[in-house]
C-alpha positions as CSV (number, residue, x, y, z in Angstrom):
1,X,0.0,0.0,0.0
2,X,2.7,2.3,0.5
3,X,3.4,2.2,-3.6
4,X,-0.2,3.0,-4.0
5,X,-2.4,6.7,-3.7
6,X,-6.0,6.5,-2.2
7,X,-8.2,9.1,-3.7
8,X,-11.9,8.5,-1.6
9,X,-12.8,5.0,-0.3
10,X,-11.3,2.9,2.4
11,X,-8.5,0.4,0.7
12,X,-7.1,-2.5,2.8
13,X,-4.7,-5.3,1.2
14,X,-5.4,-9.0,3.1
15,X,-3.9,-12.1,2.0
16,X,-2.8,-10.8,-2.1
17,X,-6.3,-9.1,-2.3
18,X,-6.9,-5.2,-2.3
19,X,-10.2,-4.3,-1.0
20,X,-12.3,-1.3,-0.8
21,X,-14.6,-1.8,2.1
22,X,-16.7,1.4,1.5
23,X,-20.0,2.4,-1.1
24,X,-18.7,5.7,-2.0
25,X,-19.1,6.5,-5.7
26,X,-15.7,6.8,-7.3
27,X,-13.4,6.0,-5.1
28,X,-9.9,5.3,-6.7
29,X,-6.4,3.6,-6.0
30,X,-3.4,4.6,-8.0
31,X,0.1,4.1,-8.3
32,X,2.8,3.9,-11.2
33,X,3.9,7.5,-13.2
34,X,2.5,10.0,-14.9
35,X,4.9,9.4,-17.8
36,X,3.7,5.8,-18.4
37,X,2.7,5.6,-22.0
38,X,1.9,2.1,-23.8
39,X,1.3,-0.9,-21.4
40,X,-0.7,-3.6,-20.6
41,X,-2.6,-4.0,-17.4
42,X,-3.6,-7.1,-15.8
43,X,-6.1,-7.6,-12.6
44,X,-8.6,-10.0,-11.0
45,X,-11.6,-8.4,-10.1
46,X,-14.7,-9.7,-8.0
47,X,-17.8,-7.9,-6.8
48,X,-18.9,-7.8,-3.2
49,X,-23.2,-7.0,-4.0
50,X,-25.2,-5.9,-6.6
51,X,-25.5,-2.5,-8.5
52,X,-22.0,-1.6,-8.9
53,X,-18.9,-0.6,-11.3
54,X,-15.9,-1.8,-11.0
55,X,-12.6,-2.1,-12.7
56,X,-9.4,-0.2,-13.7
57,X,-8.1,3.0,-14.5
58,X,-5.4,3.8,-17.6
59,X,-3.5,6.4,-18.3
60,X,-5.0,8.6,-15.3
61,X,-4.1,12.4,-14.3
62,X,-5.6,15.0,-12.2
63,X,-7.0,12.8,-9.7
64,X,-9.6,14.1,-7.7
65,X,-12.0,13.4,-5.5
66,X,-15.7,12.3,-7.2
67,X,-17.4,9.9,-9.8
68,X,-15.0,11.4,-12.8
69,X,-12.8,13.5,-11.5
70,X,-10.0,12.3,-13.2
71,X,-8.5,12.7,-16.8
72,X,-7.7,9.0,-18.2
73,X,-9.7,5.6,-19.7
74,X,-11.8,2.8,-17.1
75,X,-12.3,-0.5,-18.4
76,X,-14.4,-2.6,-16.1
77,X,-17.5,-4.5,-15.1
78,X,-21.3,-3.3,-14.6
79,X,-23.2,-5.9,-12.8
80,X,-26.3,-4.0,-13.2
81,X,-26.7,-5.1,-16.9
82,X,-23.4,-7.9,-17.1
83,X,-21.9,-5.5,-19.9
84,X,-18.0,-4.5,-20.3
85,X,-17.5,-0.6,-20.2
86,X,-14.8,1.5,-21.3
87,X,-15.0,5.5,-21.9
88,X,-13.2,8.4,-21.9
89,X,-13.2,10.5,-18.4
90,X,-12.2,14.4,-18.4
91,X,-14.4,15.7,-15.2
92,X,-17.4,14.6,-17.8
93,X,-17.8,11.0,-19.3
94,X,-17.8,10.0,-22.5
95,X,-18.8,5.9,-22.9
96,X,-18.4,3.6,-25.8
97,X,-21.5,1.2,-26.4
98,X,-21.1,-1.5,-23.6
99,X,-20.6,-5.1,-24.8
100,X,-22.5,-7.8,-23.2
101,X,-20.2,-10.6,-21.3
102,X,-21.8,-13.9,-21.8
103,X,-23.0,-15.5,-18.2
104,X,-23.6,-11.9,-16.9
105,X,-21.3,-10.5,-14.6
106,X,-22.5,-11.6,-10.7
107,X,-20.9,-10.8,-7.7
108,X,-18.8,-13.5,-5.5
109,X,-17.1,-14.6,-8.9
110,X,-13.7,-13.5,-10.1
111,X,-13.1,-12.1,-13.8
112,X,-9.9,-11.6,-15.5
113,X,-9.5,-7.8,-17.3
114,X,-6.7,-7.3,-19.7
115,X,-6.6,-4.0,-21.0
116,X,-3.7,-2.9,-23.7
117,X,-3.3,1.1,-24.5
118,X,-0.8,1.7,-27.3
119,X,-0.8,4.9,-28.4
120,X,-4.6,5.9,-29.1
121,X,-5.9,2.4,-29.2
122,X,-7.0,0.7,-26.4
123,X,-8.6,-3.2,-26.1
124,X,-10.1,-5.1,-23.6
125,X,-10.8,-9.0,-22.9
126,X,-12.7,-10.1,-20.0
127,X,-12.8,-13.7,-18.5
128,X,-14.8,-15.5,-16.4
129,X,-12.7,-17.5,-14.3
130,X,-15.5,-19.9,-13.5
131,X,-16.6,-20.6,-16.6
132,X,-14.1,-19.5,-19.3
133,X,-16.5,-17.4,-21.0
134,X,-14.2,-14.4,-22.8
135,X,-15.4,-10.9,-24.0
136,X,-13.5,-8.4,-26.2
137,X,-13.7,-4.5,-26.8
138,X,-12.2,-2.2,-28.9
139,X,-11.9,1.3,-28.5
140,X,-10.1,4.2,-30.4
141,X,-10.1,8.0,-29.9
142,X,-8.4,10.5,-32.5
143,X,-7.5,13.4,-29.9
144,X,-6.2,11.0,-26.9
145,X,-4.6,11.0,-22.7
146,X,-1.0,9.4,-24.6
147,X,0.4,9.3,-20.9
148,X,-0.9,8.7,-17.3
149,X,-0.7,6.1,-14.2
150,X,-2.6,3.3,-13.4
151,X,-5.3,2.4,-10.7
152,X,-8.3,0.8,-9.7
153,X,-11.8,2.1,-9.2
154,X,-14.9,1.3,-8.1
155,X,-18.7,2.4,-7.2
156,X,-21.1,2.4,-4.8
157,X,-20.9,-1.6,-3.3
158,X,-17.4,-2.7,-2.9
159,X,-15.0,-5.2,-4.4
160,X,-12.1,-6.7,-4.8
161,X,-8.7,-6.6,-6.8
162,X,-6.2,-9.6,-7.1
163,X,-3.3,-10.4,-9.6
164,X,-2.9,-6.4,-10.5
165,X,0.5,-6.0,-13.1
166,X,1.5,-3.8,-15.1
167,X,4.3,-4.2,-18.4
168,X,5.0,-2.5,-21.2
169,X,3.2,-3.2,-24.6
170,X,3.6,-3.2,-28.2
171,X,1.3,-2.6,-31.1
172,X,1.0,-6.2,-31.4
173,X,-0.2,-6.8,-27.8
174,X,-3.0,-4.3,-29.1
175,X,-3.6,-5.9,-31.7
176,X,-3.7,-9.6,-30.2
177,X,-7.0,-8.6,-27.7
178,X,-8.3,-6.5,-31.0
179,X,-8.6,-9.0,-33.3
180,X,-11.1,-10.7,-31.1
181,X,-13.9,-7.6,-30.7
182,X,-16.2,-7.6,-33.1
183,X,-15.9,-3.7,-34.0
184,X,-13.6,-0.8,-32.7
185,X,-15.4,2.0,-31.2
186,X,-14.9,5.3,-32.4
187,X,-17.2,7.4,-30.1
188,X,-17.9,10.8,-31.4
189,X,-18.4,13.9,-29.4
190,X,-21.9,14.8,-29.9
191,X,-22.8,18.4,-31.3
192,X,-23.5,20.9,-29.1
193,X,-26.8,22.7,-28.8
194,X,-27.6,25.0,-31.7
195,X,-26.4,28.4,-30.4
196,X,-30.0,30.0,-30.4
197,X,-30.6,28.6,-27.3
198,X,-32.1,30.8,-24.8
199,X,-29.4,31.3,-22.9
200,X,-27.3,32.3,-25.7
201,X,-30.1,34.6,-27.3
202,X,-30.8,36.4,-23.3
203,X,-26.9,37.0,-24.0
204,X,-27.1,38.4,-27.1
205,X,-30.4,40.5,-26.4
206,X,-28.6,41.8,-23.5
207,X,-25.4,42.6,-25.3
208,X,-27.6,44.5,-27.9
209,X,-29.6,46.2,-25.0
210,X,-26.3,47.6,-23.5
211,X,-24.6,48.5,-26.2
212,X,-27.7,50.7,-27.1
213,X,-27.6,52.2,-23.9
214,X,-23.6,52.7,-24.2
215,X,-24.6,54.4,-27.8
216,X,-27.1,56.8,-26.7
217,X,-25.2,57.6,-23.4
218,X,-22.0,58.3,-25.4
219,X,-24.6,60.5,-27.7
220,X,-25.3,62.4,-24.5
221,X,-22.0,62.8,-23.6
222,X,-21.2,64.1,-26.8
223,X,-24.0,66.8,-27.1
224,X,-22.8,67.6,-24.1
225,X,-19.0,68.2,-24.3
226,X,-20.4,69.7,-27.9
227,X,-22.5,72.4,-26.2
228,X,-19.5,72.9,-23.2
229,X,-17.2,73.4,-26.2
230,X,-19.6,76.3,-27.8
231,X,-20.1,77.7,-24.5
232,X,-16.0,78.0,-23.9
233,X,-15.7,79.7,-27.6
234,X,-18.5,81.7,-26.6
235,X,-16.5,82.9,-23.5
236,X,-13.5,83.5,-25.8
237,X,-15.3,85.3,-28.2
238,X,-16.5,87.5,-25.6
239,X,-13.3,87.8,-23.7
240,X,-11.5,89.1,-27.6
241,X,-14.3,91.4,-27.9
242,X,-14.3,92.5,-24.7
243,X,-10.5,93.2,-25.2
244,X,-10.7,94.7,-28.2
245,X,-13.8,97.4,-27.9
246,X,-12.8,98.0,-24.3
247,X,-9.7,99.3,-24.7
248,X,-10.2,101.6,-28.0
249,X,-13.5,102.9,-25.9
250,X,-11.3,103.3,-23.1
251,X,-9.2,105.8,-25.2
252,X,-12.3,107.6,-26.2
253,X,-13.5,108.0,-23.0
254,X,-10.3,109.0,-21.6
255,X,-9.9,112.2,-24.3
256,X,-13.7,113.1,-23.7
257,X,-12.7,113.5,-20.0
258,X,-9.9,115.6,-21.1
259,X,-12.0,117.6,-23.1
260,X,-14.5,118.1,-20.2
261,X,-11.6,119.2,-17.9
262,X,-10.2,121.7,-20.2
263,X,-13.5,123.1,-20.5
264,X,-14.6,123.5,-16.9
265,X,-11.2,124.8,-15.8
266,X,-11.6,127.5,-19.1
267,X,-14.1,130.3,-19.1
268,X,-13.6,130.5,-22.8
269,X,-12.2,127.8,-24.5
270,X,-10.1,127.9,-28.2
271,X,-12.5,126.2,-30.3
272,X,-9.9,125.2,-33.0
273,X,-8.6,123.3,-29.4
274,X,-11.7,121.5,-28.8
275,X,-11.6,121.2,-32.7
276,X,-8.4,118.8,-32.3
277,X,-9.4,117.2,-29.3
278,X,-13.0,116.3,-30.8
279,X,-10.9,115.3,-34.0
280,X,-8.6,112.7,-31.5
281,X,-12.0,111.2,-30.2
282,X,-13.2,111.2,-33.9
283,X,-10.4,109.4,-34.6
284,X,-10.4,106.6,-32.1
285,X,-14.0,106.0,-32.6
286,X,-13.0,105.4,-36.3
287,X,-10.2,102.5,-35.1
288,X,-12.2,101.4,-32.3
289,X,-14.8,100.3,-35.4
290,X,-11.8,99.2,-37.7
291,X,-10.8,96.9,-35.1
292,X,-14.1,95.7,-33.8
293,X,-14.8,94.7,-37.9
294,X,-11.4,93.5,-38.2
295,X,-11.7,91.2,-34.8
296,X,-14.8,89.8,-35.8
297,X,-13.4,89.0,-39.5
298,X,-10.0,87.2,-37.7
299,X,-10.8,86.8,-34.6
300,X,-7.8,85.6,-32.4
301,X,-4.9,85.4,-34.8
302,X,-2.0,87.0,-33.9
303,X,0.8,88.0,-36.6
304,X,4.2,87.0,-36.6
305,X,5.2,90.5,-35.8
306,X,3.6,90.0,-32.3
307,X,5.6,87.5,-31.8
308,X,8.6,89.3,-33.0
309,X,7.6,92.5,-31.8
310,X,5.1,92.4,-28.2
311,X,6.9,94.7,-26.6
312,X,6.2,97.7,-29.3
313,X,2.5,96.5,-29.7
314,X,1.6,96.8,-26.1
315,X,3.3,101.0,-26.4
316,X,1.3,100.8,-29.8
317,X,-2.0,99.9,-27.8
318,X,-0.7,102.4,-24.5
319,X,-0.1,105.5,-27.2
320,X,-3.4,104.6,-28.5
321,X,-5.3,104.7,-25.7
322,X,-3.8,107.2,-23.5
323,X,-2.6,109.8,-26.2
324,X,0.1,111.9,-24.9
325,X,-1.3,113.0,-21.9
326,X,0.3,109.4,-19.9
327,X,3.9,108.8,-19.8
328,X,4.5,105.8,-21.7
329,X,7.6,103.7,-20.4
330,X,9.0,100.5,-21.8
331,X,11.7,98.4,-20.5
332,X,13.0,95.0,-22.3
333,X,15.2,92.9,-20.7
334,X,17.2,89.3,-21.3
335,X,18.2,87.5,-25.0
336,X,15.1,88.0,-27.5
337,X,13.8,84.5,-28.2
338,X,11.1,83.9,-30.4
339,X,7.7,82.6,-28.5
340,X,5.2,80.6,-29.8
341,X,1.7,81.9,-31.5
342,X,-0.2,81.1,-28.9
343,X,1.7,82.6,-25.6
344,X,2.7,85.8,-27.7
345,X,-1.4,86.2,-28.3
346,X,-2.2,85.3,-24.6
347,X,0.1,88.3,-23.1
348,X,-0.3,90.2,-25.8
349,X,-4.6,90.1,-24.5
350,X,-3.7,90.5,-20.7
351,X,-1.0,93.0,-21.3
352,X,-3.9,95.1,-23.6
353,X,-6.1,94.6,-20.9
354,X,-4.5,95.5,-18.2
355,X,-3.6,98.9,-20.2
356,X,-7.1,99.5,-20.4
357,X,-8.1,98.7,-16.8
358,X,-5.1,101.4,-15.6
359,X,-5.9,103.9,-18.0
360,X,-9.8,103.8,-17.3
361,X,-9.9,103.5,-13.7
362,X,-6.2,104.2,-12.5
363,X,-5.7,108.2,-13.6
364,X,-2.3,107.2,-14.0
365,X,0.5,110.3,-15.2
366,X,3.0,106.8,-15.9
367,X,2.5,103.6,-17.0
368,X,5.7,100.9,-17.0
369,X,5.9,98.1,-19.6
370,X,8.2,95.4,-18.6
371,X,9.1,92.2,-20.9
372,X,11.6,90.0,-19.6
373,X,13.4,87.1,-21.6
374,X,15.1,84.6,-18.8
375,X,16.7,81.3,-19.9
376,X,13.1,79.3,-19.0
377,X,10.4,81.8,-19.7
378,X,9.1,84.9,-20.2
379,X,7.5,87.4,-17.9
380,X,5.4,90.4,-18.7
381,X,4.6,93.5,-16.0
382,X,2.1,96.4,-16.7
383,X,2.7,98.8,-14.1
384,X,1.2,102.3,-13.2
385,X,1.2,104.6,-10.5
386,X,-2.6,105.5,-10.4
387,X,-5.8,105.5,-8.1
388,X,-5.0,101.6,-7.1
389,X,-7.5,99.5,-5.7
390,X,-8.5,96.9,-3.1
391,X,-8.0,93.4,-5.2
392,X,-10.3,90.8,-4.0
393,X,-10.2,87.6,-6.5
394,X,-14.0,86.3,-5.5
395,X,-15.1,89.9,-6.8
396,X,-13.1,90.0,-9.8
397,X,-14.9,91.6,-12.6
398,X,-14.9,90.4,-16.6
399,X,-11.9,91.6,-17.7
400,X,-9.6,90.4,-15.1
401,X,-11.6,87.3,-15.5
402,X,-10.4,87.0,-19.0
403,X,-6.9,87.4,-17.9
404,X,-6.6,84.4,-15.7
405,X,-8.6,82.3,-18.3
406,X,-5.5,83.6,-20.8
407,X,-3.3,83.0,-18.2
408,X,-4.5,79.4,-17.2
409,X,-4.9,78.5,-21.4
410,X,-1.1,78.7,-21.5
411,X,0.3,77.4,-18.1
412,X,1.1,81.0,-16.7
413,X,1.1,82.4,-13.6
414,X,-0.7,85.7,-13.0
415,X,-0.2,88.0,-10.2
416,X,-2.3,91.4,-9.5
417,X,-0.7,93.7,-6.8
418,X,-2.7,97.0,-6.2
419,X,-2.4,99.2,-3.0
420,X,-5.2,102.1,-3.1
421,X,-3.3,105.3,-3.7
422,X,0.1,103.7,-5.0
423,X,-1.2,102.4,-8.3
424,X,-1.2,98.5,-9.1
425,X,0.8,96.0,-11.1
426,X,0.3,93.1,-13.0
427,X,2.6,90.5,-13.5
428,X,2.6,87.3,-15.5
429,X,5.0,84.6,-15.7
430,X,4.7,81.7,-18.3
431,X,7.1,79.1,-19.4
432,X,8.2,78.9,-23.7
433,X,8.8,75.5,-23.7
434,X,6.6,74.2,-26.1
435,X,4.2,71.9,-25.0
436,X,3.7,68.3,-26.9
437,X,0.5,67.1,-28.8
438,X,0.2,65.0,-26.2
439,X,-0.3,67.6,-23.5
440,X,-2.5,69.5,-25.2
441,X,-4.2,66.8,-26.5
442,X,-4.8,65.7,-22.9
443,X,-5.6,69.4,-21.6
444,X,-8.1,69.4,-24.0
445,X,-9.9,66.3,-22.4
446,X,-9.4,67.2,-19.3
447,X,-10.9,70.6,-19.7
448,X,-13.3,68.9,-21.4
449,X,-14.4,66.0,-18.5
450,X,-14.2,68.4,-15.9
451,X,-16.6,70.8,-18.0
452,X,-19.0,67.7,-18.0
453,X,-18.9,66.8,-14.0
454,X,-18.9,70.5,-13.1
């Protein structure tokens, strides 16, 4: 027993004979290698009652417990209808037709099984010891277990084993046992059920049900990121309008002030003066709606000469606006380096903006331009020396709205300073490095998902 594995049952060996004293229903005994190949096994076998299997295991692996929990071959007895049995087991069972023994097979007697497995042919002879009555069986599967041990099995009522051997075999030992059996078996694994079987079509009805629902909920989603992605051009439509008209209005406004101060502080004003002034206001008016047409036409394009030349276009937009009667200042600093379209547009808007705001509300006499090239970015600063004001971000109003949106577009970092009395500064900071498709690709979704769960 100690060469042999139990897998269930309760084996015993008395006297030569291995018993298995329990009912269980596939309980097995095995022993030998799972590298065993072609070889002949030999065993006396003898049933204890009525009802039962019984017999031998070939070419076994994967043993566990249960009926046919194994993967190999069983040749043996079935006392229920006196037939021989042999079939394929794989944690299923696949049997070839069983062959009738003459005599029956009855318990108390002892029958000789020979079974020979050579490669994917296995046979079978059966004899009663008692009365010499043989049976032979053929079987042969295409797709085969070519290796496995050996053991013996049995269900429900118990037996017995005697004589067990095992030796290696040849085709001819095969063919010796099936010469004798009147056909080889060549079971066939029946067709499976057709697949519109109600399983199959629930399965396919749901698939088509969610994939609908994936459909129109991507459909939503779309609509939706479609509508957030009109309402953000809206917002930078506005924001470039808003730029634009604001600060050429801003100039207006700023020489009809002038105007209105010459007059009250004169009792009798030069009219060829107020002529000129009223012409200056004429004239902004007239670029205010040549650049309101010509932002609407190309609206946020910026030229190569911005980028070449931002320093001169914000004095351009300062002189503009403020005339002559603000000190204009600029300052450049660092190694010119070209910057990219889209970071030349976005300071070019908050530095324009931030004119206007100082030149509206400020009463500045100086205004300070400041561009800085340093070896990793850029940095912009509009300072004045105006009115100043009490900054609060949560009561920012449009347009310095519009300058951190700029700001955030291109990764840059805005600051607004502003003391009431000692004028205000405002400061941005951005990086040239030009960003990969990548990024922006995934800015744009993320811009775009957090649009969607705001």
């Amino acid at each position: 027993m100690d060469e042999w594995k139990a897998v269930g049952g309760m084996w015993e060996v008395d006297n030569g004979v291995i018993r298995d004293n329990s009912t269980e229903r596939g309980a097995k005994l095995l022993t030998g290698s799972n590298d065993w190949r072609n070889y002949t096994l030999n065993a006396d076998i003898r049933f204890d009652g009525e009802g039962a299997d019984m017999g031998v295991i070939i070419r076994s692996n994967d043993e566990k417990e249960g009926v046919d929990t194994y993967n190999g071959y069983f040749v043996g007895l079935r006392n229920l209808d006196g037939t021989i049995v042999i079939g394929r087991s794989d944690y299923g069972w696949m049997e070839a037709r069983p062959l009738p023994i003459p005599g029956g097979v009855h318990p108390s007697v002892w029958y000789r099984l020979r079974v020979t497995a050579y490669e994917c042919n296995i046979a079978a002879s059966v004899q009663n010891l008692a009365t010499s009555q043989t049976a032979w069986i053929a079987f042969e599967e295409r797709s085969c277990v070519e290796t496995g041990r050996i053991g013996l099995r049995s269900m429900n009522p118990g037996g017995m084993w005697r004589n067990v051997s095992v030796m290696p075999a040849g085709r001819s030992d095969y063919l010796e046992l099936q010469q004798h059996a009147a056909f080889v078996e060549r079971p066939e694994v029946p067709a499976g059920p057709p697949w519109w079987t109600p399983w199959h079509v629930g399965m396919i009805f749901a698939g088509v049900l969610a994939l609908a629902l994936l459909t129109q909920l991507a459909y939503f989603r779309i609509q939706r990121w479609k509508t957030y992605t009109i309402m953000q051009e809206r917002e930078r439509l506005a924001h470039a309008i808003h730029d634009t008209m604001a600060q050429s209005f801003a100039g207006v406004g700023y020489q009809i002030q002038g105007i209105r101060r010459s007059v009250v502080r004169r009792n009798q004003q030069d009219s060829h003066y107020i002529a000129d002034q009223l012409n200056v206001v004429y004239q902004l008016i007239r670029r205010c709606h040549a650049e309101a047409s010509e932002t609407i036409a190309m609206l946020g394009s910026s030229s190569s000469f911005i980028q070449q030349n931002l320093l001169e276009a914000l004095a351009d937009t300062a002189r503009k606006i403020a005339g002559d009667k603000i000190e204009i200042i600029t300052e450049l600093h660092g190694t010119f380096v070209l910057l990219n379209l889209r970071l030349a547009d976005a300071l070019l808007h908050i530095g324009q903006e931030a004119i206007a705001n100082a030149v509206s509300h400020a009463d500045p006499t100086m205004l300070t331009i400041t561009l800085s090239y340093q070896d990793s970015g850029v940095e912009l600063v509009v300072k004045d020396n105006g009115q100043g004001f009490e900054y609060l971000p949560q009561t920012a109003g449009f347009g310095i709205s519009g300058m951190q949106k700029r700001a955030r577009d291109v990764a840059a970092i805005l600051q607004i300073l502003s003391t009431p009395g000692e004028g205000t500064q405002v400061r941005v900071v951005a990086t040239r490095r030009q960003s990969t498709l990548r990024k922006r690709l995934f800015a744009k979704l993320k811009d775009g998902l957090l649009g969607y769960f705001s």
